[in-house]
C-alpha positions as CSV (number, residue, x, y, z in Angstrom):
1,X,-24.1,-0.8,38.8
2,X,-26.4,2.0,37.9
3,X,-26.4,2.3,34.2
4,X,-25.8,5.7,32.6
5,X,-26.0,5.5,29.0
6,X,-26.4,3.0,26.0
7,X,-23.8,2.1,23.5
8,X,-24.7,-0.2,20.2
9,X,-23.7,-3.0,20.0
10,X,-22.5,-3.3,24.2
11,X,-26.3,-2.1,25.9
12,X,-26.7,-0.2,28.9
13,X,-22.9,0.9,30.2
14,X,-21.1,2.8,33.2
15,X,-18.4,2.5,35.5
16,X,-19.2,-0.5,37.7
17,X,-17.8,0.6,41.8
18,X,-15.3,-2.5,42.1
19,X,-13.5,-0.1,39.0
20,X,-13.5,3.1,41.9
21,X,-11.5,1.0,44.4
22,X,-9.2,-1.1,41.6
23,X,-8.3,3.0,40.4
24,X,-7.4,3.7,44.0
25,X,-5.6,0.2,44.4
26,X,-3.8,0.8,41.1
27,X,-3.0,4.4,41.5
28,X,-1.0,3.9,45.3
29,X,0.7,1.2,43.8
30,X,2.2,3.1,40.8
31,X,2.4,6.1,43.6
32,X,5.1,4.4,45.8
33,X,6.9,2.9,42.4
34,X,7.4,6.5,40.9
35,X,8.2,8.1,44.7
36,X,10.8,5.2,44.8
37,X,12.7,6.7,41.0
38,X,11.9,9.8,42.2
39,X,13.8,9.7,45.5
40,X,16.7,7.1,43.7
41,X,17.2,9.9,41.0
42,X,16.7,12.9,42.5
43,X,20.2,13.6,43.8
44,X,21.7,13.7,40.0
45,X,18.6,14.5,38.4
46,X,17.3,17.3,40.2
47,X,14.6,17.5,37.6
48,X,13.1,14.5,39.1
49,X,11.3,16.7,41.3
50,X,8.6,17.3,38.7
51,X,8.5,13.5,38.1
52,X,6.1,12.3,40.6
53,X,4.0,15.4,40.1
54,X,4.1,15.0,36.2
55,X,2.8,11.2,36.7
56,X,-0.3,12.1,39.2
57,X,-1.1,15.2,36.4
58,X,-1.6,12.5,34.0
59,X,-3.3,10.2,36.2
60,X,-6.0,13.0,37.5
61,X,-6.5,14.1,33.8
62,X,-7.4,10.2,33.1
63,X,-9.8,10.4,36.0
64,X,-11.4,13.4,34.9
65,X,-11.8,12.8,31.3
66,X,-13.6,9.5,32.2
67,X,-16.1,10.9,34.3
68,X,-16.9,13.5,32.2
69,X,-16.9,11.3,29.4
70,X,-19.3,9.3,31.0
71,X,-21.5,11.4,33.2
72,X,-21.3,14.7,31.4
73,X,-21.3,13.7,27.1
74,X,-22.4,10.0,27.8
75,X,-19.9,8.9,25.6
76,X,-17.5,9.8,22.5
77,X,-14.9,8.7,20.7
78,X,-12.8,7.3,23.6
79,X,-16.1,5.2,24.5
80,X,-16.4,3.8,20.8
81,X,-12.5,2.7,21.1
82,X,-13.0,0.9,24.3
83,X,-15.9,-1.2,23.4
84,X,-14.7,-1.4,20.4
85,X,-11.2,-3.2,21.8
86,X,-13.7,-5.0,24.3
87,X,-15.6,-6.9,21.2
88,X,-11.8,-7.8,20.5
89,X,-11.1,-8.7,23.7
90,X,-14.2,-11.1,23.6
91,X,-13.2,-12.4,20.3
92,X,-9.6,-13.6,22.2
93,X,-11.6,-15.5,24.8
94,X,-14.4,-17.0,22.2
95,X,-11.5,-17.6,19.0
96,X,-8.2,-16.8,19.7
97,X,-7.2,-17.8,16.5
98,X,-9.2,-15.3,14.7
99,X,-8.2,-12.6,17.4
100,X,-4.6,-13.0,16.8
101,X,-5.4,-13.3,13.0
102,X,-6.7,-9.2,13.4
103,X,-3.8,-8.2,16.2
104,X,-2.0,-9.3,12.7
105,X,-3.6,-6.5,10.7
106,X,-6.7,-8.3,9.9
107,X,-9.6,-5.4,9.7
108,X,-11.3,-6.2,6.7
109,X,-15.0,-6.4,6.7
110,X,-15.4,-9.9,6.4
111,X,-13.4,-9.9,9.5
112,X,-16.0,-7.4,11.5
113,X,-18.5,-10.0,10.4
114,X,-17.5,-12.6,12.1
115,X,-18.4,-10.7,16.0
116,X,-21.6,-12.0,17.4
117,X,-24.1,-10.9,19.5
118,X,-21.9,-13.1,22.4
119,X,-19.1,-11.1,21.8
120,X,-20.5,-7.9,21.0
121,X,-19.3,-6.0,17.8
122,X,-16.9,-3.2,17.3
123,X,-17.7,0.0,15.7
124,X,-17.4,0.3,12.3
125,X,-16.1,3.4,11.9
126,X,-13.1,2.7,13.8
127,X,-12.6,-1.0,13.0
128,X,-12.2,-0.7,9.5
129,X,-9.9,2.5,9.6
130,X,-6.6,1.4,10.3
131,X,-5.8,4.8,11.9
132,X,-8.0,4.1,14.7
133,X,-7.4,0.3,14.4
134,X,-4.4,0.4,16.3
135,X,-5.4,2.1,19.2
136,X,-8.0,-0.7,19.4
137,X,-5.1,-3.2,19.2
138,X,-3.6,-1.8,22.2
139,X,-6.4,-1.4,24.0
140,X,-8.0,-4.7,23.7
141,X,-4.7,-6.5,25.6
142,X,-5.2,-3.9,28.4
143,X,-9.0,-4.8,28.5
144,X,-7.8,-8.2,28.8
145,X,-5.8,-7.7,31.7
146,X,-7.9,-4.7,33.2
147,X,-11.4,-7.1,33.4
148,X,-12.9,-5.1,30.6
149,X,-12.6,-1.6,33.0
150,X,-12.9,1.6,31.1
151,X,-11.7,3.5,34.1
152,X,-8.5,1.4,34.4
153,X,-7.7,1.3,30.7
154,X,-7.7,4.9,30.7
155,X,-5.1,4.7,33.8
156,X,-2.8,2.7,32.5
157,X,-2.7,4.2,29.2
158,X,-1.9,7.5,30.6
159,X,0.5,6.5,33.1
160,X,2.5,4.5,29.9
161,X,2.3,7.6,28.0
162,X,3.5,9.8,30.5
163,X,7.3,8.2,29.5
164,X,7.4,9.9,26.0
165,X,6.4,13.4,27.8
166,X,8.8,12.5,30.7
167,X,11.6,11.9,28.2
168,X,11.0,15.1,25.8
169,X,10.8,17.2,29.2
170,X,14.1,15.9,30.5
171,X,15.9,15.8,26.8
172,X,15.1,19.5,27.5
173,X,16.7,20.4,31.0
174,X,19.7,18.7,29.7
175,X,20.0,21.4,27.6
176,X,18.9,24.1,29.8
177,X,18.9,22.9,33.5
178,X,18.1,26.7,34.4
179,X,14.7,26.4,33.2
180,X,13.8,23.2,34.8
181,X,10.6,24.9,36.2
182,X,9.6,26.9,33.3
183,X,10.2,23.7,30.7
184,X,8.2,21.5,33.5
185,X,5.1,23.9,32.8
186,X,5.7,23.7,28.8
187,X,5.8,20.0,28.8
188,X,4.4,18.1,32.2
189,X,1.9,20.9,33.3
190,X,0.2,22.6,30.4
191,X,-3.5,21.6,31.0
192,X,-5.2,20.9,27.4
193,X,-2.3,18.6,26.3
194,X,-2.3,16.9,30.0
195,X,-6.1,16.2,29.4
196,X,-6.6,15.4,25.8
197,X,-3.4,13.4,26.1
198,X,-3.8,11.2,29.2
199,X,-7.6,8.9,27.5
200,X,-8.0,6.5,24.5
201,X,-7.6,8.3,21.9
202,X,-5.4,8.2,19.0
203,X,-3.7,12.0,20.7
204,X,-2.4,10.0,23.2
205,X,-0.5,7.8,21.5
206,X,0.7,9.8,19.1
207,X,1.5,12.8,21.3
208,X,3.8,10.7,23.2
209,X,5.5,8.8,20.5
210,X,6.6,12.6,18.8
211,X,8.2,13.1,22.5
212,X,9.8,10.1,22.6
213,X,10.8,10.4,18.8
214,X,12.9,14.0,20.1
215,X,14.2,12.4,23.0
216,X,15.5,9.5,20.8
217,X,17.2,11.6,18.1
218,X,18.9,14.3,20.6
219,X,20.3,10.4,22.3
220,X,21.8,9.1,19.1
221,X,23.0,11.8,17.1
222,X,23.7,14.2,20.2
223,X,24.6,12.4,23.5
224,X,25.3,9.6,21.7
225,X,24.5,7.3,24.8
226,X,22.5,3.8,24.4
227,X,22.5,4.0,20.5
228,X,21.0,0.6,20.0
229,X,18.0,0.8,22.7
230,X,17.8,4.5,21.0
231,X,17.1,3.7,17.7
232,X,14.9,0.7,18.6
233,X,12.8,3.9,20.1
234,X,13.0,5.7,17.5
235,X,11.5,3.1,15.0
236,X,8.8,2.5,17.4
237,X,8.0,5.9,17.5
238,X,7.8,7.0,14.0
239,X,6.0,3.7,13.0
240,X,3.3,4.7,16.0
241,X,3.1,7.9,14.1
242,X,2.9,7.0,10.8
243,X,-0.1,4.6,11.9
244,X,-1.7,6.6,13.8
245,X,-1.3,10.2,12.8
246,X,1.1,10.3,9.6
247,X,0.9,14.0,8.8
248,X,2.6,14.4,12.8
249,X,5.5,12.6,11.1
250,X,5.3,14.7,7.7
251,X,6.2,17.6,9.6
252,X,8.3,16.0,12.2
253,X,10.7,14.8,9.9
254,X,12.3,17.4,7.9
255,X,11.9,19.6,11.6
256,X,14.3,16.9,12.6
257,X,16.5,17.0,9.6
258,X,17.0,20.7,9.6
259,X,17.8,20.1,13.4
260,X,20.8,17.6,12.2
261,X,21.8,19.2,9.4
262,X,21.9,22.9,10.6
263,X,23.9,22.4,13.4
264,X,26.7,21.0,11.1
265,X,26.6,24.2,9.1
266,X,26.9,26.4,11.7
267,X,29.7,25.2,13.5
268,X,31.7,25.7,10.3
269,X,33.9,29.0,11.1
270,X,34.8,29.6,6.9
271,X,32.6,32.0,5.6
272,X,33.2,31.0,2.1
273,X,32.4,27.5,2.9
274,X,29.4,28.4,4.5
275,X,28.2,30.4,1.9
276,X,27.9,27.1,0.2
277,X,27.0,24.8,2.0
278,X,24.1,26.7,3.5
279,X,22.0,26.7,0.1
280,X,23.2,23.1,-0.7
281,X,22.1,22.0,3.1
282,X,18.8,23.6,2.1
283,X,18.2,21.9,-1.3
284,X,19.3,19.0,0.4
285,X,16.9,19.1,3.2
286,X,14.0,19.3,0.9
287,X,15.0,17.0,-1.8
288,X,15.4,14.4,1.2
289,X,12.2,15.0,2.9
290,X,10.1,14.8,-0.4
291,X,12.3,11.9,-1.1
292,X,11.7,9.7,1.8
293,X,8.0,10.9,2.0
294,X,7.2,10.0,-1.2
295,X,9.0,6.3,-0.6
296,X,6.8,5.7,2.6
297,X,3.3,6.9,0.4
298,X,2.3,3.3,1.1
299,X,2.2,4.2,4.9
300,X,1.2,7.4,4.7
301,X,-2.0,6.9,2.2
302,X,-4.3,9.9,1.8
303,X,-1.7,11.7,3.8
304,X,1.0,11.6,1.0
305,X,2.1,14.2,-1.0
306,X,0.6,13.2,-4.1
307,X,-3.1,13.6,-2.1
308,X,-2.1,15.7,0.7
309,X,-3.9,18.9,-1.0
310,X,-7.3,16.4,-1.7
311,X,-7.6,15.3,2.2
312,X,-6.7,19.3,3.1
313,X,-9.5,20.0,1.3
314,X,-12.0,17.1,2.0
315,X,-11.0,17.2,5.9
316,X,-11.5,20.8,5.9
317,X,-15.4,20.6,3.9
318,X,-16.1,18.0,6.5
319,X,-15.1,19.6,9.4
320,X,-16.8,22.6,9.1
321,X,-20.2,20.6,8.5
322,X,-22.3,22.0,11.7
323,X,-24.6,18.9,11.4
324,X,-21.4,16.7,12.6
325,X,-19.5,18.5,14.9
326,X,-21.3,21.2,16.4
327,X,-21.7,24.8,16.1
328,X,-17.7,25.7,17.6
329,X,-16.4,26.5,14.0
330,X,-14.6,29.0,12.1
331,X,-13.5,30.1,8.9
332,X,-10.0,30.0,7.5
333,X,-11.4,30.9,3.8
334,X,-12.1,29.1,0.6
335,X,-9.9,26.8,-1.1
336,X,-9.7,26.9,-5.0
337,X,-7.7,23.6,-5.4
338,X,-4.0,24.9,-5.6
339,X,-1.3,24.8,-3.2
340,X,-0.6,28.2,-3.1
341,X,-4.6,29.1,-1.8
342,X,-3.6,26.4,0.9
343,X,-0.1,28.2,1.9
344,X,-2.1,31.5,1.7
345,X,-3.8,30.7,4.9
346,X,-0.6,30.3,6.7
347,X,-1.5,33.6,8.7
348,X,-5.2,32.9,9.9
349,X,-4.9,28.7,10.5
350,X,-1.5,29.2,12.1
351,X,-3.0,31.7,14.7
352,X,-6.1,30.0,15.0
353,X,-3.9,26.5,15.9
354,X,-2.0,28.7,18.6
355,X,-4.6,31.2,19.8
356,X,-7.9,29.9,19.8
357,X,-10.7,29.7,20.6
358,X,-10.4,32.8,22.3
359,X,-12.4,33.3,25.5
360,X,-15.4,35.1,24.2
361,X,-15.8,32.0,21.5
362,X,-16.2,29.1,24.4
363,X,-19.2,27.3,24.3
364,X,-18.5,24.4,27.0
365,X,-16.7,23.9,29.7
366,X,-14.1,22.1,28.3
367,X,-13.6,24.6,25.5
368,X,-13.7,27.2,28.2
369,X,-10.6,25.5,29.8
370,X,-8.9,25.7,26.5
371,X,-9.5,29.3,25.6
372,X,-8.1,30.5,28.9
373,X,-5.1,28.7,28.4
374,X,-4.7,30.3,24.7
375,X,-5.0,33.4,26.4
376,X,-2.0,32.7,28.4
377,X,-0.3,31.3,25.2
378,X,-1.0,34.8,23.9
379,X,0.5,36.8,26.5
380,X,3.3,34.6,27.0
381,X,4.1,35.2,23.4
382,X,3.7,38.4,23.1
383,X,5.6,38.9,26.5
384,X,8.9,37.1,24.6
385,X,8.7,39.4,21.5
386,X,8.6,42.1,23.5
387,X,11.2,41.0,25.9
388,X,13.7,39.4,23.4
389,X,12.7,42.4,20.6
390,X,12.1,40.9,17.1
391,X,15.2,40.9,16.1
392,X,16.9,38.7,18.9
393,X,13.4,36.5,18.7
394,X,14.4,35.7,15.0
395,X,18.1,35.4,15.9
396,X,18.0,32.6,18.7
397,X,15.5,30.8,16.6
398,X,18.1,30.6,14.0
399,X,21.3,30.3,16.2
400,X,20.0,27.5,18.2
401,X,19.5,23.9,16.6
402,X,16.9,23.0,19.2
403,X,15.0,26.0,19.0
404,X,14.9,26.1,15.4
405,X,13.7,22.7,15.5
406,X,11.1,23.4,18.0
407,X,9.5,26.8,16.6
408,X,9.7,25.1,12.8
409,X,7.6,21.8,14.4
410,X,5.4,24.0,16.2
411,X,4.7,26.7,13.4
412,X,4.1,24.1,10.4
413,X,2.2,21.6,12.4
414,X,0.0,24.5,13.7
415,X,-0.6,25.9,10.3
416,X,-1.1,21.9,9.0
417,X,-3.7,21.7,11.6
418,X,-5.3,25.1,12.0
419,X,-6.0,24.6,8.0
420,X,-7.8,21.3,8.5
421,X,-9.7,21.5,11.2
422,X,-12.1,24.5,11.4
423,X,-13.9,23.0,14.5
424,X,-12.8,24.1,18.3
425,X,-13.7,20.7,19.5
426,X,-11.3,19.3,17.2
427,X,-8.7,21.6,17.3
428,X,-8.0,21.9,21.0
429,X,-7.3,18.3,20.6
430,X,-5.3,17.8,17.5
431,X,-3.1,20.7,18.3
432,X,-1.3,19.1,21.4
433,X,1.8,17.4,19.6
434,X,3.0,21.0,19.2
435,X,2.3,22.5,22.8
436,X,5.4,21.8,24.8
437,X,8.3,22.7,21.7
438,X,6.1,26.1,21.5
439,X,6.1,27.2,24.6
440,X,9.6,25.6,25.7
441,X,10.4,27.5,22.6
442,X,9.3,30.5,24.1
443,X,11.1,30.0,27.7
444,X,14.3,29.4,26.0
445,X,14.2,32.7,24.3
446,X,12.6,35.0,26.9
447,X,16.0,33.3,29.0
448,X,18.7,34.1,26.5
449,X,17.0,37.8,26.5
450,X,17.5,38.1,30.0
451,X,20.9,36.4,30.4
452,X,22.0,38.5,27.1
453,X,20.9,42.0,28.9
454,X,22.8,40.5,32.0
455,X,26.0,40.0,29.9
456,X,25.4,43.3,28.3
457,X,25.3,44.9,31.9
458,X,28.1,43.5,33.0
459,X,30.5,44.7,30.1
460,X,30.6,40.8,28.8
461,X,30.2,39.9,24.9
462,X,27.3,37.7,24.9
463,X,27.2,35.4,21.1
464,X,24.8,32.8,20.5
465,X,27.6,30.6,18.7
466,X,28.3,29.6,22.9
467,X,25.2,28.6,23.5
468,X,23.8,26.6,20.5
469,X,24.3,23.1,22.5
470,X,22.4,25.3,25.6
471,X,23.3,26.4,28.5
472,X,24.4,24.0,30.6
473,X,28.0,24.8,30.8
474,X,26.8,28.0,33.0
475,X,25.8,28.4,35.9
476,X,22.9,30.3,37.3
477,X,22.9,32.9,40.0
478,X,21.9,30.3,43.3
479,X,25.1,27.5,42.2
480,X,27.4,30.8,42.0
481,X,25.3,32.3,45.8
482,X,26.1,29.1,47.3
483,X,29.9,28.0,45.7
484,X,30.5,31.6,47.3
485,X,29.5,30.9,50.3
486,X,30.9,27.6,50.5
487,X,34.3,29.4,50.2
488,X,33.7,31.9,52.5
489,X,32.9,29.3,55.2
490,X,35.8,27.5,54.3
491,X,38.3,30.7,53.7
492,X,36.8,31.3,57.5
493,X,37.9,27.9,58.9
494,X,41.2,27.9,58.0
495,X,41.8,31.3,59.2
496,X,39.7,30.1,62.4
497,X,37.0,32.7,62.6
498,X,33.2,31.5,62.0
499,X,31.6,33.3,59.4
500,X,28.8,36.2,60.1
């Protein structure tokens, strides 16, 4: 093992080869296991296509974030979380007892005193927050059972979050099978939130806990199907949020409660009654947000709402500190300590969230890769304005549950991080919870566009009230192409003739 660069606390490390062949051992295994669903599913689930693809995405963008990681920045973040969980993982084998005593919770600093040279010690900085705490949890049972391999850590973790993605995609295409490639792209293929969401890092988990948090409420409140394993989901989801990355929840939640609570209002036909209820769903929606936010202030710590605008501020001084995280910054303006200054740069940390870094403001190759992909964000949204037209844009949003869920996610957790992070580095990562309901968002209105102007063209009324549980129920051009020539064939073998 040629070492490549030295980490505190651990020495000289790199990837030793036995890890290169247990990766290639590892990945053929999980290969065949995923062909097999894929192949068993396929025939009812035509989505499943895009399953085996979706998997080997997430298992390349492992690969390739751990070599860069280790032969291009010599370490990072994801380095000081797995040697971090490997001082845990030494602690299990040295004292168990004490081990399990900080699997508990334990990650005080009398309980970082207690590693040895033997055992190495974990890093401060991420020991003793509990944000980053869990991820070392998690990660010190797979060092455990991965031999203390960096390169197979990152593996497994990405192939186990690839589920939450896999779910949200499919929750989806149950919705709007026509789209199946299109909402593949949004949600399996898009190529910052495949990398930054497939290593150990806190994105990772969280990213695919919001998916699987989607999946789990469109199950139980919608579908209604497997309520119990559902809900068991959905706890595990929002509690992996809320320890991880609470402020994903913060905006998750009342995006989910609008989702639940609109599409009662609409369906009700009584004007009158609807004139009502609308203004008392909305009063509702807030008081019950700030309600159960302010009852979980205990999880949600500097996140909640009585010192959410004292971390937007501190998290915003900090990251724009050149010293600490590089020169790949920009300015969203000043802050003078009210609300309404932070609201007031809805416009500029909104666009930056969703737009940049633009191309001409890459300074690395990995920035690089994420500035051409917000160009394409950029003319893919602009491309659905102009094909939907403003007014239609607005309408679906707020005709269709799911998209008015999706947009509202997308828009405020853009604007909650483009506010708080004025570092590129940062932001290409922290933005990728919102990636896949934006630009599904985006598919799903530059299709009702199209199948609108089709209805128009044909002399058909075209209302979004039929469509706000998707568009499933229809049936796109090939099913009609080949029903129509299924009866021709058979129209042709009863009358005994064989068909042209």
């Amino acid at each position: 093992m040629i070492p490549l660069f030295y980490m505190h606390y651990h020495g000289d490390v790199s990837i030793a080869y036995w890890e290169y062949t247990l990766a290639v051992v590892y990945i053929v295994v999980l290969y065949l296991n995923f062909a097999r669903k894929k192949n068993l599913m396929i025939k009812k689930a035509p989505e499943y296509k895009y399953y085996l693809w979706g998997f080997l995405a997430k298992i390349f963008a492992g690969l390739v974030f751990s070599l860069i990681y280790f032969y291009y920045y010599e370490g990072g973040d994801t380095t000081a979380f797995f040697y971090s969980a490997v001082a845990m993982r030494n602690m299990a084998v040295t004292e168990p007892l004490e081990y399990l005593s900080q699997m508990f919770g334990d990650n005080t600093m009398e309980a970082w005193s207690r590693y040895t040279l033997d055992t190495a010690r974990p890093y401060q900085y991420v020991f003793l927050d509990d944000r980053t705490f869990v991820v070392l949890q998690v990660t010190s049972i797979l060092a455990i059972l991965t031999f203390k391999s960096y390169l197979i850590t990152t593996l497994i973790i990405a192939s186990i979050s690839f589920y939450g993605i896999w779910a949200c995609y499919r929750t989806f295409v149950s919705y709007y099978p026509q789209l199946m490639d299109k909402l593949a792209i949004a949600c399996l293929f898009m190529p910052s939130a495949v990398f930054w969401g497939s290593a150990i890092l806190k994105d990772t988990f969280s990213f695919s806990a919001v998916c699987f948090w989607v999946h789990a409420v469109d199950e139980i409140f919608y579908k209604r199907r497997k309520v119990f394993n559902k809900s068991v989901v959905l706890v595990l989801s929002a509690f992996i949020m809320l320890m991880v990355k609470p402020y994903i929840f913060m905006v998750m939640f009342p995006a989910t409660l609008l989702w639940l609570l609109y599409f009662r209002v609409v369906r009700i036909r009584n004007m009158m009654v609807k004139f009502v209820l609308v203004p008392l769903a909305g009063v509702s929606l807030v008081a019950l947000s700030i309600f159960v936010l302010t009852r979980m202030e205990d999880m949600l710590d500097k996140f909640a709402l009585d010192g959410a605008l004292e971390t937007i501020q501190t998290t915003q001084q900090d990251m724009v500190r050149t010293e600490s995280y590089g020169s790949n910054s920009f300015d969203v303006g000043e802050f003078d300590g009210t609300w309404l200054s932070v609201l007031s740069k809805f416009p500029v940390a909104t666009n930056a969230a969703l737009f940049r870094p633009y191309l001409w403001e890459s300074r690395t190759a990995v920035i690089m890769m994420s500035g051409l992909e917000n160009f394409w964000v950029l003319g893919l949204s602009v491309y659905a304005l102009f094909r939907a037209g403003p007014r239609f844009f607005l309408r679906s949003l707020v005709g269709v549950p799911l998209l008015l869920m999706s947009m509202t996610f997308a828009l405020l957790f853009a604007f909650t991080v483009g506010v708080t992070t004025p570092n590129f580095g940062a932001l290409v990562r922290f933005k990728i919870p919102m990636i896949p309901f934006y630009i599904s968002s985006l598919y799903i209105i530059i299709y009702l566009a199209k199948l609108k102007r089709k209805r128009e063209n044909q002399g058909l009324r075209f209302t979004l009230d039929d469509l706000r549980m998707g568009t499933a129920h229809l049936e796109d051009d090939t099913t009609v192409r080949k029903k129509k020539y299924a009866a021709g064939r058979a129209a042709a073998r009863g009358s005994g003739l064989q068909p042209a």
